[in-house]
N, C-alpha and C positions, 0 to 999 in steps of 0.2 A: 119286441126283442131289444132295440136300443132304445134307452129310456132319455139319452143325452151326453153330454162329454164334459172331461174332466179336463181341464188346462193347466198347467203350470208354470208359476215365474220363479227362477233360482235367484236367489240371492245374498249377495254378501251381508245386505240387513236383514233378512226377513221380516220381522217386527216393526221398524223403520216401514218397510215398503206398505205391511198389512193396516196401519195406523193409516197412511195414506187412501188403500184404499176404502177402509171403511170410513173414516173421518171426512176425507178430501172429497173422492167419489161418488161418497154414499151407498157404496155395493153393500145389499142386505148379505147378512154371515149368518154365519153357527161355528159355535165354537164346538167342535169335535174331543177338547182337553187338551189342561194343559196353555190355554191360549194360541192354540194349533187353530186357527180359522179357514172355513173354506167360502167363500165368495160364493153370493147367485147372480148367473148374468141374464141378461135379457137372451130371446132366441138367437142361434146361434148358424154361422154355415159353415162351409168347410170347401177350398178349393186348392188343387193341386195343379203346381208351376212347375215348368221345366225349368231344372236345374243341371247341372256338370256333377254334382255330388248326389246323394242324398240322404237322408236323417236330420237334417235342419228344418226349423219348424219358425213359424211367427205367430206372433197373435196380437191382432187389431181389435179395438172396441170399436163400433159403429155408431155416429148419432143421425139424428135428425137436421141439424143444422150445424155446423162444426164453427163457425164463425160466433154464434149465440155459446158453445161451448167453452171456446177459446176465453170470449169475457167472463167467463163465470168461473173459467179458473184464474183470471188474472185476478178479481177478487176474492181469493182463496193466497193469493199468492206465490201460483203454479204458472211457469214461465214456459209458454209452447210456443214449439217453431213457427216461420211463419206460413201459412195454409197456402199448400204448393195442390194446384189441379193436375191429377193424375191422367184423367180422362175418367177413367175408371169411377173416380172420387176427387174429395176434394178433400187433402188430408194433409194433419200434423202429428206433429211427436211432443211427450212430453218424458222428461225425464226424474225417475221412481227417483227417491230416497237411497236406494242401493244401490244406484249409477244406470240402471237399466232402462232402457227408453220404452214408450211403450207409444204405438200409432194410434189414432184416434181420428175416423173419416167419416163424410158423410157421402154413402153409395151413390153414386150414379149408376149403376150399373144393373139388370134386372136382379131380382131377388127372389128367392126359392121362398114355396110356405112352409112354414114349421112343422116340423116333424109333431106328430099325434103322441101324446106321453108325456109332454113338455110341464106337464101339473106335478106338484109333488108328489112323491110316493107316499102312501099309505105303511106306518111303519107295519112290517110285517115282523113273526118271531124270527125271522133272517136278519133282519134290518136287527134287531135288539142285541140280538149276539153281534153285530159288528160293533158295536161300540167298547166291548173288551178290545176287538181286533183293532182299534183304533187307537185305543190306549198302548198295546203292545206296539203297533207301528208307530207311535209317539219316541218309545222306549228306542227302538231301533232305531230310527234315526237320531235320535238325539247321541246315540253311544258311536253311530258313525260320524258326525260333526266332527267330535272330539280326538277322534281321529287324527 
C-alpha cells in the first residue's frame, strides 16, 4: 500500500536551497521539469511528539557518524552548529541557502526496519500519465508564486 513518503522544504530560494542539495549533499534527483527537482533519501521513519498545537512538522536527515559529517561539510564550506547530545542523538543544524535550518543527527536511539517497497517503482502507464500531471502542477504553482 505505502510505497514511501514525500517531504517538503518551503523556501524563499528554492533553487539556491536545491543546488545545495544536490551539489553540497549529494542527494541523488530527478528532475520532474522545468528544473523542478525531487531528492531521494535514504530509508526513512516517522515519529509523533507531543505538542500544545498541531500541524507542525520537522525533518531531520540521519547519518552514521555526525562528527565525520560535520568535517565534510566544513570542507564544502557549510558552517554547522556545534554537535549538542540529545540523548536521543547526537545532533546539529545547518543552515540551507534560504535561511531554513535543517538538523542532521546521528540516532542513538533503537531503529525501525525499513518498510518493504523501498526499491523504485517500476514505471507503470499510471506512472507515465503523471508526468503531464507534473508539468501541469509545475504550471500551478509557478502562477501561485507570482501571486
Amino acid at each position: 500500500m505505502l510505497i514511501g513518503a514525500h517531504a517538503i522544504i518551503y523556501s524563499t530560494k528554492p533553487d539556491a536551497d536545491r543546488e545545495f542539495l544536490r551539489d553540497v549533499l549529494r542527494l541523488a534527483n530527478v528532475d520532474v521539469g522545468h528544473g523542478w527537482l525531487i531528492f531521494g533519501l535514504p530509508p526513512s521513519e516517522l515519529a509523533v511528539h507531543p505538542s500544545g498545537t498541531s500541524g507542525a512538522h520537522e525533518l531531520y536527515l540521519m547519518c552514521d557518524n555526525v562528527e565525520a559529517f560535520v568535517a565534510e561539510m566544513q570542507t564544502r564550506n557549510v558552517v554547522c552548529a556545534p554537535v549538542d547530545n540529545q540523548g536521543w542523538g547526537l545532533l546539529t543544524r545547518l543552515t540551507l541557502p534560504g535561511g531554513g535550518t535543517l538538523g542532521v543527527y546521528e540516532p542513538r536511539h533503537a531503529r525501525p526496519k525499513a518498510m518493504a517497497g523501498g526499491k523504485a517503482a517500476k514505471k507503470s502507464p499510471r506512472r507515465q500519465k503523471q508526468t503531464a500531471a507534473n508539468q501541469l502542477l509545475y504550471k500551478m504553482t509557478s502562477k501561485r508564486k507570482k501571486r
